[in-house]
N, C-alpha and C positions, 0 to 999 in steps of 0.2 A: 504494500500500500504506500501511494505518495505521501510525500507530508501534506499537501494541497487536498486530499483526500482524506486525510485525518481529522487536517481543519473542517472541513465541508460535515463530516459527522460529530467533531463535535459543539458546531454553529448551532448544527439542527438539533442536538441534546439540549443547547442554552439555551435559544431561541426563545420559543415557544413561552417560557413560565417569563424567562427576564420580559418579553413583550409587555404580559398581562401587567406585571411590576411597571412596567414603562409607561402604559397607558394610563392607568393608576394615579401614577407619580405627575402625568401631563395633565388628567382632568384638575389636581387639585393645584396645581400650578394655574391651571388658565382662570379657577375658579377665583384665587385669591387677587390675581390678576384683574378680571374684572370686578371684584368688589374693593377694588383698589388698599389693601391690606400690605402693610409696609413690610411685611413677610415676600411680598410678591416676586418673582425675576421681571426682571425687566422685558420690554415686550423682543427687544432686538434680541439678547438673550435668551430667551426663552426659543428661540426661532433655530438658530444657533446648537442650542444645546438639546431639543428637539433631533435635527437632522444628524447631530454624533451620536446621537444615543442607539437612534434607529441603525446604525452601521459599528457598534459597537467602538465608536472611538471617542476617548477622553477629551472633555469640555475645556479650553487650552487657554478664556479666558480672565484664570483666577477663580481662584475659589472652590469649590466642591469638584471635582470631574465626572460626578454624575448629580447635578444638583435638582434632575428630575426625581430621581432616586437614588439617593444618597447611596445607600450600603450596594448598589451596582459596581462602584469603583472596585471593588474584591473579583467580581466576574468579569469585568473587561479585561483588569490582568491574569486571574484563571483562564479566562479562555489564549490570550499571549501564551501561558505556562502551557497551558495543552500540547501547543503548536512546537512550543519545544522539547516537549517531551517526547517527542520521533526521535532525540537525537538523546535527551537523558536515558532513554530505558536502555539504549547500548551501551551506558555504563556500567564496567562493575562497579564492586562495591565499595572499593575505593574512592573511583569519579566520585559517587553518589555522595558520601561521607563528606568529602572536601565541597563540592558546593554549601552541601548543608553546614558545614562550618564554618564558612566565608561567610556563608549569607544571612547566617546567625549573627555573626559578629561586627559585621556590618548594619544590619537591625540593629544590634544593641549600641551601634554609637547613636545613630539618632533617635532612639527610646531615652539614652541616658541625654542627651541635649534637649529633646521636649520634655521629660520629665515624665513619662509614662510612654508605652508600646501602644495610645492608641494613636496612631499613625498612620499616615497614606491617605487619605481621602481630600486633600487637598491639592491643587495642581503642584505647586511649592513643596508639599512632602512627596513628589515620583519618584526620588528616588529611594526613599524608605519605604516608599506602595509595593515597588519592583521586587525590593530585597525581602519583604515580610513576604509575597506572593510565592517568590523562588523559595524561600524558608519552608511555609505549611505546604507547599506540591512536594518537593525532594521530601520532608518528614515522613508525607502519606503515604507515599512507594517507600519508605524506609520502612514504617512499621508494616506495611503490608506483605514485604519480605522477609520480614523477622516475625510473623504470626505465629505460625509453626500449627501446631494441632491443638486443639479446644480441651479444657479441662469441665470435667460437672462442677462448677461451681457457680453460685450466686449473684449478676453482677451488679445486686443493690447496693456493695459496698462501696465498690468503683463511684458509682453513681451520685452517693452521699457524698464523698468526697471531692469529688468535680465542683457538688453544690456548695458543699462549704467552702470551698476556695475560692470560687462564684460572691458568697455571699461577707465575706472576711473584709471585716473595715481595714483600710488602708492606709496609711496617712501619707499626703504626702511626698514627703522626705525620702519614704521606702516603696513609691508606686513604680519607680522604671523597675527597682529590683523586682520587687513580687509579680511584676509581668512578666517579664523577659524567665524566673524560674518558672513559672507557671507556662509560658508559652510554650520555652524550651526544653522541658524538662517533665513536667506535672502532668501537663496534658497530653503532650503521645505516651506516656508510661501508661497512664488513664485508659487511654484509647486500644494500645498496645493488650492490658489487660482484658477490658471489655472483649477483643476479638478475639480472644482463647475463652468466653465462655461457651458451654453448649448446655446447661437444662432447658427443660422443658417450656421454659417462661422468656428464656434469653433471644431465641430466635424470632419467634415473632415480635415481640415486643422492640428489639433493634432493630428490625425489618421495620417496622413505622415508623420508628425515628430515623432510618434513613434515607425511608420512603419521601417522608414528609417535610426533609429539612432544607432539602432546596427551596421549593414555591414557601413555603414559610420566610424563609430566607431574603427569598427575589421579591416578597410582598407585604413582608412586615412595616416597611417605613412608611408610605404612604397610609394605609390598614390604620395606623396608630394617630396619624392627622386626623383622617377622616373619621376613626369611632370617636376620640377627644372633639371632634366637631362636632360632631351628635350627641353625643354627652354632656356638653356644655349647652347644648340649646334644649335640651328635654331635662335636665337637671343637675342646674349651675353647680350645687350644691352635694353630688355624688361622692358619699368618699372613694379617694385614688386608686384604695384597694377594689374596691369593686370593681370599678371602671376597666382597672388590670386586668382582674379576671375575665369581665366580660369581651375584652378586647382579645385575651388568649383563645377564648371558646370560639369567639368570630373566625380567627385566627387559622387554630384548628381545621375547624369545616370549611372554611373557603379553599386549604392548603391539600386538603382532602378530594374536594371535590375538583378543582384541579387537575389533581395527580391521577385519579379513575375516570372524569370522563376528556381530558383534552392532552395533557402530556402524555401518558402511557399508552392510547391508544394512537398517537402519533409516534412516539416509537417503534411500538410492535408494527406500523405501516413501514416507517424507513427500515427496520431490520429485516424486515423482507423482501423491500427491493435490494438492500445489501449484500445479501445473503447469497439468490443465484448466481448474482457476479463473482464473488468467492470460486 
């Protein structure tokens, strides 16, 4: 297979969900736009950032590089990272190692200069976008190579633990540190763990969360305007918890519904034209 042919399949894996995120992201963009809300982009802007978004390329100027949908900036360079991974998976495992060293290390200069790993999503931060992108791809073939075989074991403990390091106040003075160990370190051992479970609870239950976390992913930020904008106009006064909850359950079923009647079934099309050509 070309590399030109790898990209082309895995365009048509993003596509489709980033779209629906894109469209999303544009209705509440035009909305705010025309109710003239100082949140708004501007209209040339908007036009602009609009037409990169539709072709998967970063908004060049200033500010967000997907400020239709913010958390997009992760998958225009995953899908870049794809495109070079024609040329990583022929690494051994040495190649493999040494990028992910470099590129760790390089993340954590600009984590330690902004003062935490949340990074990249600004035009100004591409090159820490680049290096966190090359960082979590080379990991994810890292630990997918080092999986080995599934043990019976439980992985609500994994799980807790994820959550508490999730949920650990920070201060801070110690937020580059406890990211960069957590990035680096916490969370593919995490991950690494989890994919050697095998009871009877592990597989399906990992099977949804991985089913579901892309279109959750490509469609959470917009989802969170708009149920906060419903919220606020049916009941100013909601406590935040709730609102959360209710926006997760939104969330959920829209990410669901998605995934069973518009992505999956558009897969299972493209892998079948793929396939006889094989």
């Amino acid at each position: 297979m070309t590399t030109f042919s790898f990209f082309k399949l895995r365009a048509r894996r993003f596509y489709p969900v980033y779209f629906v995120g894109l469209v999303l992201g544009a209705l509440l963009a035009a909305a705010l736009l025309a109710t003239g809300s100082p949140s708004a982009i501007p209209t040339g802007e908007f036009s602009i950032a609009l037409a990169s978004a539709l072709v998967f390329f970063p908004f060049i100027l200033g500010g967000p590089i997907a400020p239709l949908n913010v958390p997009a900036w992760s998958l225009i360079y995953e899908l870049a990272a794809n495109v070079l991974y024609a040329w990583w998976m022929r690494l051994g495992g040495r190649g493999l190692y040494l990028i992910l060293a470099l590129s760790f290390l390089g993340f954590s200069f600009f984590s330690f200069i902004d003062g935490s790993a949340n990074i990249g999503v600004d035009f100004h931060q591409m090159p820490a976008g680049i290096l966190r992108t090359i960082f979590s791809f080379s990991a994810g073939i890292a630990v997918h190579r080092l999986r080995g075989e599934g043990y019976n074991h439980s992985p609500w403990v994994y799980l807790l633990f994820v959550a508490a390091l999730l949920l650990a106040p920070v201060g801070a003075d110690w937020r580059a540190i406890y990211d960069l160990v957590c990035i680096g370190f916490l969370f593919p051992l995490s991950i690494w763990a989890l994919s050697k479970c095998s009871n009877e609870i592990a597989p399906n239950f990992m099977g949804l969360l991985g089913t579901l976390s892309f279109p959750m992913y490509a469609i959470h930020w917009p989802m969170i305007w708009l149920v906060n904008g419903f919220a606020n106009r049916i009941s100013p006064d909601a406590p935040p918890v709730f609102i959360g909850v209710v926006f997760l359950l939104i969330l959920i079923a829209t990410s669901y519904l998605l995934e069973q009647y518009m992505d999956r079934p558009l897969r299972e099309r493209w892998r079948s034209k793929v396939a006889p050509a094989r």
